[in-house]
C-alpha positions in Angstrom: 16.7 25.5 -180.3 13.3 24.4 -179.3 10.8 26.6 -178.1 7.9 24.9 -176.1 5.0 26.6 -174.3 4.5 24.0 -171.6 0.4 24.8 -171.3 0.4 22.0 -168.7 2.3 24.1 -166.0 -0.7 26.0 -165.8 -2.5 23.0 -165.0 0.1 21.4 -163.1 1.5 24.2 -161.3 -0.9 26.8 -161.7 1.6 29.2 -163.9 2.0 30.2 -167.5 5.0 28.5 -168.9 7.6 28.2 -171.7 10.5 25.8 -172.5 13.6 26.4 -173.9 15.7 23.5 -175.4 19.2 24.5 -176.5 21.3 22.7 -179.1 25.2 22.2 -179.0 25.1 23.6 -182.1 23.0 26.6 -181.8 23.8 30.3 -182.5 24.5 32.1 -179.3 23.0 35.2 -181.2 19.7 33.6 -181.8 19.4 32.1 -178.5 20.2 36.0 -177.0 17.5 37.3 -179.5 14.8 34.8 -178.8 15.3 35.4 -175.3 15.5 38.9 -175.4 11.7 38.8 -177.8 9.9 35.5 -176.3 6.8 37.0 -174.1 7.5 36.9 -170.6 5.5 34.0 -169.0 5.3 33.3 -164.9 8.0 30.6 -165.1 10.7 30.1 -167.5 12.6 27.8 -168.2 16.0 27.2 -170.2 17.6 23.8 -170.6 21.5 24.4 -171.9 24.2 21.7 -173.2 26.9 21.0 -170.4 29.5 22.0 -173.4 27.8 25.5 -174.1 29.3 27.6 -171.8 28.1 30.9 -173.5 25.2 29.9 -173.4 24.9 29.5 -169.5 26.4 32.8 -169.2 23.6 34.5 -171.8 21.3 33.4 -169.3 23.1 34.4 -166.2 22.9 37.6 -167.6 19.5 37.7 -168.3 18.4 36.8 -164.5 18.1 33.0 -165.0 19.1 31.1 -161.6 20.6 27.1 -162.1 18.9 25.0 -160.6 19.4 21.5 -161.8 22.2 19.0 -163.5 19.7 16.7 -166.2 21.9 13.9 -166.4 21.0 11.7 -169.5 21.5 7.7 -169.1 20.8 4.3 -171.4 20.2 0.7 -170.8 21.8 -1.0 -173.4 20.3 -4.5 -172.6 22.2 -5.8 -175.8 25.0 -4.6 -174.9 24.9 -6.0 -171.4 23.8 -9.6 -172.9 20.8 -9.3 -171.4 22.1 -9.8 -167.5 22.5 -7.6 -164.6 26.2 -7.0 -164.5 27.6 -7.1 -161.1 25.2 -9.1 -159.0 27.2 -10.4 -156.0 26.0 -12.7 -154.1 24.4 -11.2 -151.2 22.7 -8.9 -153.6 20.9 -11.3 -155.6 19.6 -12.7 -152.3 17.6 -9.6 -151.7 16.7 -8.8 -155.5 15.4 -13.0 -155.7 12.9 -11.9 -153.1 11.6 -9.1 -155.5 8.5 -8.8 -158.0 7.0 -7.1 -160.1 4.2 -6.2 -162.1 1.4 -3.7 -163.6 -0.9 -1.9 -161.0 -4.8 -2.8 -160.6 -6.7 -0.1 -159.7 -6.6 -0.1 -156.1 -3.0 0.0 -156.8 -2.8 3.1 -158.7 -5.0 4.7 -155.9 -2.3 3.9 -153.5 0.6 5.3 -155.7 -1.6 8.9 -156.0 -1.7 8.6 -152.6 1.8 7.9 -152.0 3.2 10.6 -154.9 1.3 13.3 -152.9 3.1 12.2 -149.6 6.3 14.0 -151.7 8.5 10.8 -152.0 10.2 13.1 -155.2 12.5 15.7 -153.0 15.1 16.3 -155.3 13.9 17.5 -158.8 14.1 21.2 -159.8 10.1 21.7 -158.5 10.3 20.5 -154.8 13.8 22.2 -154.3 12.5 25.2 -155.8 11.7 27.9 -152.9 9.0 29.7 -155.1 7.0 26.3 -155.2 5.6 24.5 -152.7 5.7 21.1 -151.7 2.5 20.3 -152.4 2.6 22.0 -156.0 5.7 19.5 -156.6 3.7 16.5 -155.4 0.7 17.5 -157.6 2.6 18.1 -160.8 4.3 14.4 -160.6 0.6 12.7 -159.5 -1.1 14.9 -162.9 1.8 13.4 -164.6 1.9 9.9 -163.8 -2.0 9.9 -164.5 -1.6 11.3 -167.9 0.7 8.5 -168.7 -2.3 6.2 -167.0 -5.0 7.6 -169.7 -2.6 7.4 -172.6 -2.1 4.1 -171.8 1.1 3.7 -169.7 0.4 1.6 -166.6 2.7 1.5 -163.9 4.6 -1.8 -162.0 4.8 -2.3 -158.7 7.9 -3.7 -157.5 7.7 -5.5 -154.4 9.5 -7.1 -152.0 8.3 -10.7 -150.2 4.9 -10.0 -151.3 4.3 -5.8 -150.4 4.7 -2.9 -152.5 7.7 -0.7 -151.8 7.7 1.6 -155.2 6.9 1.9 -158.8 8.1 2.8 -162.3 5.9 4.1 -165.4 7.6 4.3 -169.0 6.5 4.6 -172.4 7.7 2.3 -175.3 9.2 5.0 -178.0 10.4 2.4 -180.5 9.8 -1.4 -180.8 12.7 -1.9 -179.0 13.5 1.2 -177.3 11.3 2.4 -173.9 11.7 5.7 -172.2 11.6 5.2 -168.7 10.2 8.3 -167.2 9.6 8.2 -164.0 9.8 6.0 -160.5 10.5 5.8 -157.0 10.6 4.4 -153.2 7.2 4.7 -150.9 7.3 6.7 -148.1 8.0 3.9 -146.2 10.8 2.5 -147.7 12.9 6.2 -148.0 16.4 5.7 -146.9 16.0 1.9 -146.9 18.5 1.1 -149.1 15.7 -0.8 -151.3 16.7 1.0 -154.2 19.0 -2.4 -155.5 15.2 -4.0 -156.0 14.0 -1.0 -157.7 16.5 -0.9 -160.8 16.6 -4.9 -161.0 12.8 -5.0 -161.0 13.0 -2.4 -164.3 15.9 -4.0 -165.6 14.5 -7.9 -165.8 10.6 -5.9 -166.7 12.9 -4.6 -169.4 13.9 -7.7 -170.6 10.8 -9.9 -170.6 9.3 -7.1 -173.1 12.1 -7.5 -175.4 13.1 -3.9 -174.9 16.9 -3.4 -176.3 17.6 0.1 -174.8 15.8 2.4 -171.9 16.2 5.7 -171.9 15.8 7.8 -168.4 16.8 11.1 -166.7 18.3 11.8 -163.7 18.7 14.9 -161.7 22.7 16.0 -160.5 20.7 16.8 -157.0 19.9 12.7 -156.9 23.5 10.9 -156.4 22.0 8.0 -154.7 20.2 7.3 -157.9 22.5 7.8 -160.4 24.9 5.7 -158.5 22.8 2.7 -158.5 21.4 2.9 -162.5 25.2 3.1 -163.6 25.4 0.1 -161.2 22.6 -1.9 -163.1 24.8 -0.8 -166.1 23.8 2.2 -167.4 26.1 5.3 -169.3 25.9 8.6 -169.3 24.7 10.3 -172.1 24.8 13.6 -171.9 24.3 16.7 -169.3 21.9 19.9 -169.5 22.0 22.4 -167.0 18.7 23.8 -166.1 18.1 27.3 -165.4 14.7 29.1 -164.5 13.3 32.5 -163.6 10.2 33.5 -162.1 8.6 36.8 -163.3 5.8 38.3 -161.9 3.1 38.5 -164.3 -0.6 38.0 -164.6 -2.0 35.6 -167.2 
């Protein structure tokens, strides 16, 4: 069991914060004592095997609402021999007219822009009704520019020549990148573009020798998760995500 205080929700979403990050093998009576002792910040949250059922219910009990299915995935490039599997024809017709690359900085303008529009409507901020919209928006655009000044720039994928989304990752090994975040302009929502979107990661992937990606995907985001285990990637593993607001001042 890790317990985080997530100091950057204040930042990000203006309340105190701590994680919890439950093991399969962890003791149901320590998780139900540190839950019972931990101080109680604005917004807490508890992140819980699939396979731990008494664990769920230890928070159920304690006023924790679900909220979200983490869904863990992998790109095992070496595995795939290096090629998209499945590319039909008519498919590589439209991913051929794709391209990619990192942002300049009239670029990156134009993603803040576009983040703060709210093209993320399914993770566990923007569905939750004590945030708002724009508190979901501004938690991914402080995100994405922390990854900018660590040194994480985003692509743009395009298609025939304009921008219709990003990605932004972070190499964790060599050979192993953790890709943590992208996703359709507002523009392109709904437009079935999402096909140039994973092949645009996938051959990014390849040309920086990267073996494996790494990558989450929320339950609440089918359409997703459809199309990465399309482009070849397994499930890994399942948390469900619980939280609970308390009203406190800090």
């Amino acid at each position: 069991m890790k317990i985080i205080d997530a100091v950057w929700e204040k930042r990000n979403l203006g309340v105190s914060c701590y994680e919890l990050q439950m093991g399969f093998s962890d003791c149901a009576e320590e998780v139900a004592a540190a839950l019972d002792s931990l101080d109680e910040r604005q917004y807490m949250v508890v992140k819980v095997p699939s396979q731990r059922v008494d664990l769920m219910r230890l928070c159920q009990i304690r006023g924790y609402s679900f909220i979200e299915t983490a869904i863990a995935l992998e790109f095992n490039y070496k595995q795939l021999g290096y090629k998209v599997p499945n590319m039909t024809r008519s498919l590589q017709k439209i991913c051929d007219k794709c391209s990619w690359g990192l942002m300049d900085q009239a670029e990156l303008a134009q993603l803040s822009d576009e983040i703060m529009k709210n093209i993320f409507r399914t993770d566990r901020i923007f569905v939750d009704p004590e945030f708002t919209p724009a508190q979901a928006a501004q938690r991914y655009d402080l995100w994405v520019k922390d990854l900018i000044r660590n040194g994480n720039i985003p692509y743009k994928v395009c298609f025939e020549g304009e921008i219709i989304g990003f990605f932004v990752g972070k190499n964790i090994s060599a050979k192993v990148n953790n890709s943590i975040l992208g996703g359709l302009y507002t523009k392109y929502a709904d437009s079935g573009m999402g096909c140039c979107m994973d092949y645009a990661h996938f051959m990014a992937m390849l040309e920086q020798g990267v073996e494996k990606s790494i990558t989450q995907v929320s339950g609440s985001n089918p359409t997703v998760l459809k199309l990465h285990t399309a482009f070849g990637a397994e499930i890994k593993g399942l948390e469900y995500v619980f939280v609970k607001h308390n009203v406190c001042t800090e």
